[in-house]
C-alpha positions in Angstrom: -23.3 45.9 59.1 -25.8 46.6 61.3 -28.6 48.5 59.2 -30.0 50.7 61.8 -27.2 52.5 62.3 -26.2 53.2 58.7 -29.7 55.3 58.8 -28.8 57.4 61.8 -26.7 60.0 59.9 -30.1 61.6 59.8 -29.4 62.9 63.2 -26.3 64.8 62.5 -27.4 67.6 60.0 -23.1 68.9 60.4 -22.6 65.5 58.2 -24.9 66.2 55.1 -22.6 68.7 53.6 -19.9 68.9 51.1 -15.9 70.1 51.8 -13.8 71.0 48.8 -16.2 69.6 46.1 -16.8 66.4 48.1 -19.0 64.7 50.3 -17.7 64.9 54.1 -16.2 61.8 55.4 -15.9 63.1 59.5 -13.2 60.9 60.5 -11.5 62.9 63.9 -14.2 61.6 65.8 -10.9 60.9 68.9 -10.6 64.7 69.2 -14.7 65.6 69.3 -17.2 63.6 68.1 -20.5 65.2 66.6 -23.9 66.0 68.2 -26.9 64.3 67.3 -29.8 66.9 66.6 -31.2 65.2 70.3 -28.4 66.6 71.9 -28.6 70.0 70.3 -32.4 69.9 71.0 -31.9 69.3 74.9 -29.9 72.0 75.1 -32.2 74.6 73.1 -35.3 73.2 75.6 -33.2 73.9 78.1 -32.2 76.9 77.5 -35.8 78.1 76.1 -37.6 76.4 79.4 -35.8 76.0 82.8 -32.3 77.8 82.3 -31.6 79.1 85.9 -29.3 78.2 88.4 -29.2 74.9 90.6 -29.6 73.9 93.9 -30.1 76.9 96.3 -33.0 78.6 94.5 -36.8 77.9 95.4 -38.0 79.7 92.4 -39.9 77.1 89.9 -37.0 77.6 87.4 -34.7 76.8 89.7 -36.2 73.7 90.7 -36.6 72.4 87.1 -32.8 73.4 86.4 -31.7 71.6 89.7 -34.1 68.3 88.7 -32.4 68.6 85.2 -28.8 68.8 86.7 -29.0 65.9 89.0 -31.4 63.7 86.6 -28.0 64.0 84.4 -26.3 63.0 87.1 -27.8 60.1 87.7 -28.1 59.2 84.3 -24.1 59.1 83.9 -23.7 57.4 87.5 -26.1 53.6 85.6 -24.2 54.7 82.2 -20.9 53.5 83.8 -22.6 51.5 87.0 -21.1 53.6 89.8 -22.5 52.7 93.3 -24.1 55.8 94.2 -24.7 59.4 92.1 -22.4 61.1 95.0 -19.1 59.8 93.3 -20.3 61.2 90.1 -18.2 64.7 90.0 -18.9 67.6 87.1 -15.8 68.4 85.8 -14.5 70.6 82.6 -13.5 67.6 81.1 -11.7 64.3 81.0 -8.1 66.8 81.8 -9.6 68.9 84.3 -10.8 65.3 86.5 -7.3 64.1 85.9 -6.1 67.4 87.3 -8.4 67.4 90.3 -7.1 63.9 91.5 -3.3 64.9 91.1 -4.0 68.2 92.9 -6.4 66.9 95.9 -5.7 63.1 96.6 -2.3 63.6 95.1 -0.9 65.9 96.9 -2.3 64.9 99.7 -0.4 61.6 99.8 2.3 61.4 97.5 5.6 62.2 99.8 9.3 61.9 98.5 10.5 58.9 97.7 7.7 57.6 96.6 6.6 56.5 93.2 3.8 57.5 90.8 3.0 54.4 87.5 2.0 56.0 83.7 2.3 54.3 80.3 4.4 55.7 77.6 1.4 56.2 75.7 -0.7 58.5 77.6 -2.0 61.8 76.5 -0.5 64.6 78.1 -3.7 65.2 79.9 -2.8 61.5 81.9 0.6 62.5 82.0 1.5 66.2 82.7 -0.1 66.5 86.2 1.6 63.2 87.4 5.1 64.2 85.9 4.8 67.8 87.5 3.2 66.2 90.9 6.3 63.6 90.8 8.8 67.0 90.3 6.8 68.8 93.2 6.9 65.9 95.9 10.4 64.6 94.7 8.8 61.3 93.5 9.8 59.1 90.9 7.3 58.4 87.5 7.6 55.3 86.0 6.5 54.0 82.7 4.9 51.2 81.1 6.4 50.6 77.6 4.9 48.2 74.2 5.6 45.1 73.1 6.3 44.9 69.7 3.0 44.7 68.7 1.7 48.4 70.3 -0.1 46.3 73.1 0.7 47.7 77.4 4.1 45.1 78.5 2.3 43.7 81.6 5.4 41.5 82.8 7.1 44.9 82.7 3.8 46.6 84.6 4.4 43.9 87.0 8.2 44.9 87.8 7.4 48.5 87.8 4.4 48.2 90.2 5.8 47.6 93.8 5.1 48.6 97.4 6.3 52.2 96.4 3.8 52.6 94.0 0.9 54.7 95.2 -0.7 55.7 92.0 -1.2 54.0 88.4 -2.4 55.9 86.5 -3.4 54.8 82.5 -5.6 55.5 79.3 -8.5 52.3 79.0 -7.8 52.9 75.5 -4.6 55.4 73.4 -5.9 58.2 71.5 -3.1 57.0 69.0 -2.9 53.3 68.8 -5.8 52.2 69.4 -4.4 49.7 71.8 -7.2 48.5 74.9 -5.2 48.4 77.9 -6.0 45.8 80.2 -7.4 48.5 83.0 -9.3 46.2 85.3 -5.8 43.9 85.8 -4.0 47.0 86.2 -6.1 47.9 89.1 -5.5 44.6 90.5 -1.7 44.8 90.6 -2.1 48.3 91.9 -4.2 47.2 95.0 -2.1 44.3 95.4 0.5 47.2 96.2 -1.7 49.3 97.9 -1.5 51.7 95.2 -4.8 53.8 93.8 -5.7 52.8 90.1 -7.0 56.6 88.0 -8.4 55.5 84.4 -8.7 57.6 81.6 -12.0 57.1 80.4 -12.0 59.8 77.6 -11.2 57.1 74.1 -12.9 54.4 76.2 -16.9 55.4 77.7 -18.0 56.5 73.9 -17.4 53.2 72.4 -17.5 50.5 74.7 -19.3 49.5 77.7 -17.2 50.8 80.8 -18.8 49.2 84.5 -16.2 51.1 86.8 -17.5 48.4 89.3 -16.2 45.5 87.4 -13.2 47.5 86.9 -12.5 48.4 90.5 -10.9 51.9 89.5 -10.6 54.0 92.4 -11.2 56.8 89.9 -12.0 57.5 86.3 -12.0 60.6 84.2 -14.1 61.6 80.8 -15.0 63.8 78.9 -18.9 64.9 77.1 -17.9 66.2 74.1 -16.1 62.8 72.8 -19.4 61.0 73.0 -21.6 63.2 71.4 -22.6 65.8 74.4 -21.6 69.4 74.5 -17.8 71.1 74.8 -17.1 71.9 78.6 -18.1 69.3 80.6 -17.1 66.2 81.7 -17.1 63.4 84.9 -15.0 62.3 87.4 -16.2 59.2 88.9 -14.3 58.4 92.8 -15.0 55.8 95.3 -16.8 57.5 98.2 -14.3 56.5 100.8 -11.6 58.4 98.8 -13.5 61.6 97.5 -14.7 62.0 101.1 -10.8 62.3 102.7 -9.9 64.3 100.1 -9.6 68.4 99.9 -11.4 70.7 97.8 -10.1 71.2 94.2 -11.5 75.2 94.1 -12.8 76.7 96.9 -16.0 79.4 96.6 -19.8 79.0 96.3 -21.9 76.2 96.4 -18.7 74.0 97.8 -19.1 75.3 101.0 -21.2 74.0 104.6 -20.7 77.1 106.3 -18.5 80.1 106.1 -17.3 82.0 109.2 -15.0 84.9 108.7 -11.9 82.9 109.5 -13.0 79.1 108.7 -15.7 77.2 106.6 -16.7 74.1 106.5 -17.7 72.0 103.3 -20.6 70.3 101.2 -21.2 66.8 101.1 -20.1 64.7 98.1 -20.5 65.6 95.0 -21.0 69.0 95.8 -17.6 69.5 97.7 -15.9 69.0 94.5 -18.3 71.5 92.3 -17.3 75.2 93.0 -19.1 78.1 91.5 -21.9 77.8 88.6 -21.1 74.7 87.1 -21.9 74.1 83.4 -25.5 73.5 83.6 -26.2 73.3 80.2 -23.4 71.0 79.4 -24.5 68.5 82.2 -28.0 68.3 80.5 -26.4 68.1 77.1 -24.3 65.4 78.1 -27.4 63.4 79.9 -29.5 63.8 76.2 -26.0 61.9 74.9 -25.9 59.7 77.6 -29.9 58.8 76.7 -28.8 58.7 72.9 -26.1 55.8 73.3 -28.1 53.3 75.7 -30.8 53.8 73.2 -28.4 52.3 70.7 -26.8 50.5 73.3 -22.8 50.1 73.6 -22.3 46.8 72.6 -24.1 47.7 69.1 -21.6 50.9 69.3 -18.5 48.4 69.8 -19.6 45.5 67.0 -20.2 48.3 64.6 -16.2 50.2 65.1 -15.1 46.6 65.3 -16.7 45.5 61.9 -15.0 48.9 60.3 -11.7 48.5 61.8 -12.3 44.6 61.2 -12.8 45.4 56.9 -10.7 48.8 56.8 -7.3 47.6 58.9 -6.1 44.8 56.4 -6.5 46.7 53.5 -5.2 50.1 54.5 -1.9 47.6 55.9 -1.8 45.9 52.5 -1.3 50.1 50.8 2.2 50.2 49.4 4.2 52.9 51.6 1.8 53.1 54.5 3.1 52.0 58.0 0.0 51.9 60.6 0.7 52.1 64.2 -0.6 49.7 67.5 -1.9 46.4 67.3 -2.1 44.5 63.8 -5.2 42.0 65.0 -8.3 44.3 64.5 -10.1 42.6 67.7 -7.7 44.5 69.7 -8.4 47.9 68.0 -10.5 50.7 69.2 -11.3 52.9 66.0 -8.7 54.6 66.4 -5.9 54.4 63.8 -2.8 55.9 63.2 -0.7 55.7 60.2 1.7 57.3 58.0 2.4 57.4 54.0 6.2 57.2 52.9 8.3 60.5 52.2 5.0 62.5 53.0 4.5 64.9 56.3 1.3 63.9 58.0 -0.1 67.1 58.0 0.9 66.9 54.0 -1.6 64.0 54.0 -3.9 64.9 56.3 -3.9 68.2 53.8 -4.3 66.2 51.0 -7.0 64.4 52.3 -9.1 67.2 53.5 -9.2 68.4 49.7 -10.9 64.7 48.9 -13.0 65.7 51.8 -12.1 63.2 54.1 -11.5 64.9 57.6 -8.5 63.2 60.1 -6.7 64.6 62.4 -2.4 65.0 62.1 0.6 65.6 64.6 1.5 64.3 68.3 -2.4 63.6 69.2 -0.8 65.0 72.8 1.5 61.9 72.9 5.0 63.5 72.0 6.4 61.1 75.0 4.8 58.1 72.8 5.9 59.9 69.7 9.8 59.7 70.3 9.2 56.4 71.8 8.6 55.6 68.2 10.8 57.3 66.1 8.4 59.9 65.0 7.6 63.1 65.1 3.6 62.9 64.0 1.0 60.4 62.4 -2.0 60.8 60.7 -5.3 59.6 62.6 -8.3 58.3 61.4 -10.8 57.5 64.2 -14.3 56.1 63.4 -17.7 56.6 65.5 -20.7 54.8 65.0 -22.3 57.3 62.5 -19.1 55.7 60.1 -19.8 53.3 57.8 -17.9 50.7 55.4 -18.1 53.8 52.8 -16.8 56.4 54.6 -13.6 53.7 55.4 -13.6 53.1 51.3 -13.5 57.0 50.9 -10.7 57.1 53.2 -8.5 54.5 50.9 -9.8 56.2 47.9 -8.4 59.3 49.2 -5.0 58.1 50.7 -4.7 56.3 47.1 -5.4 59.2 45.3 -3.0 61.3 48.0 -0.1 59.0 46.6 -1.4 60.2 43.2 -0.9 63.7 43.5 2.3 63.5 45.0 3.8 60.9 43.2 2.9 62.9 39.7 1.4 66.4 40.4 -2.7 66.1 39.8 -5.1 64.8 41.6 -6.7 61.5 40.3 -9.7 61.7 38.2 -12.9 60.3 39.8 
């Protein structure tokens, strides 16, 4: 394992502490991931030294908090190799991006009759606003289901994709499973159609290298707070040709060209797309992340999950009474995992395992359509980040093994 990054725990002060008597083993990293102290520090200078508003003030403040705003810009547009900082959209998050497509390029071109693409195992956030944009225009929604082994059907993407497509829309990774979806074929088939290709970026960007270039996505959604920067912001990355036909999401200040009493013209890209007083804070926050991770650099970040999920997923499979959901071969595993222990309630063991102080998240993960597509009604999740190690994933079996302890006779194992 690569020794470096066993030493930065360092960084995150939230992780040297104990929960119920025990060391914390932070293992919902898929819901929020934690700040390193460089993030938290960015924010503090930030706040301490240039906090004004952006763009419109000539103040010196104002200028540093404008240079700040657009530096993170920039920083995000070479973190994922977009073309130009323009298509690189402040958002609230990885939903709210996802939002802002099906509300401004959505309705502006989906008509009845025509037919929207998902995968059954998208988070509500890639689902909701296609299944309610689909009700709106009388459209039909489609989805992608699994193969056996928890992996996208692509002869059954193939089928479902046709000339009445004009949006596919799917996760680059599940929140649940796991499962890497093959995004950049996906937005082959869809042009092939002439069909836009949206990508949700938010279990993808903080562990693997993402080139929305190489990927030809037409757009892609994230969120900050899932690789280490701040609550409240995220990015919506859109090809220029398409941002530039489309409406505003929110109409107000610092949108706007000009405003006449009866008609108003708009801002250029990005700014079109970023009413009111944006989350300046946030967007430096999430630049400081942004410089964190290429200091490590992703393909470190992905060797490291891999080698966890490589040692943990064959022995958590081997447990007695444990089913794990998504694909079996490690190499085509995220670190995300989902699983379940016999006869127990996953918020039971997700209960249980909080008192060994091992943190993991339990319920629908925001999946329910993936959930009864299973059989179930909740999982447990363990999801790793590159501040886990191979003993956090021994504490994790330590703890489900001594879950199955206390419930099979009444006490918790002695250590």
């Amino acid at each position: 394992m690569d020794s470096t990054l066993n030493k930065i725990d360092q960084d995150f002060p939230i992780l040297d502490q104990e929960v119920n008597d025990e060391h914390l083993v932070y293992l919902d990293n898929a819901a929020t991931a934690q700040r390193p102290n460089q993030v938290v520090n960015a924010l503090t200078h930030f706040y301490q030294t240039d906090n004004a508003n952006v763009h419109r003030g000539v103040h010196t403040l104002a200028e540093r908090a404008t240079a700040d705003y657009e530096a993170a810009r920039r920083k995000v547009q070479a973190f994922i190799n977009a073309p130009e900082p323009e298509e690189v959209i402040f958002t609230k998050g990885c939903t709210d991006g996802l939002n802002l497509v099906a509300s401004t390029y959505g309705e502006a071109n989906i008509k009845a009759g025509d037919e929207i693409v998902i995968s059954i195992m998208e988070h509500h956030s890639n689902l909701i606003p296609w299944q309610q944009l689909a009700l709106k225009k009388h459209a039909t929604l489609k989805y992608i289901h699994l193969t056996d082994d928890g992996e996208l059907d692509m002869e059954e993407a193939a089928r479902l994709i046709t000339d009445k497509t004009k949006i596919v829309a799917v996760a680059h990774a599940s929140n649940v499973m796991g499962t890497v979806n093959p995004v950049k074929q996906l937005a082959a088939l869809a042009h092939q159609h002439g069909a836009v290709f949206v990508g949700d970026g938010a279990q993808s960007v903080p562990h693997m290298k993402v080139d929305v270039q190489d990927l030809d996505v037409d757009f892609y959604a994230f969120s900050g707070h899932k690789m280490m920067g701040p609550t409240g912001i995220g990015i919506l990355y859109g090809k220029r040709e398409l941002l530039e036909a489309m409406p505003p999401y929110q109409y107000g200040g610092e949108m706007i060209g000009f405003v006449h009493q009866f008609e108003s013209t708009w801002a250029e890209l990005p700014y079109k797309f970023e009413a009111g007083t944006q989350n300046i804070a946030g967007a430096v926050g999430l630049g400081a992340a942004v410089d964190y991770l290429n200091n490590i650099g992703m393909d470190r970040v992905q060797a490291h999950e891999k080698e966890i999920v490589n040692y943990l997923l064959p022995k958590l499979e081997a447990l007695d009474g444990i089913t794990v959901y998504g694909p079996q071969e490690p190499a085509k595993h995220t670190g995300v995992i989902a699983f379940n222990l016999e006869n127990l309630h996953p918020h039971d063991v997700a209960t249980a395992l909080d008192m060994e102080g091992v943190a993991v998240r339990a319920g629908h993960h925001c999946a329910q359509p993936l959930m009864e597509y299973l059989g179930l009604t909740a999982t447990a999740r363990a999801s790793f980040y590159l501040y886990n190690t191979l003993a956090d994933a021994d504490r994790l079996l330590e703890a489900l093994q001594a879950t199955k302890e206390f419930f099979n006779h009444g006490s918790r194992e002695t250590k």
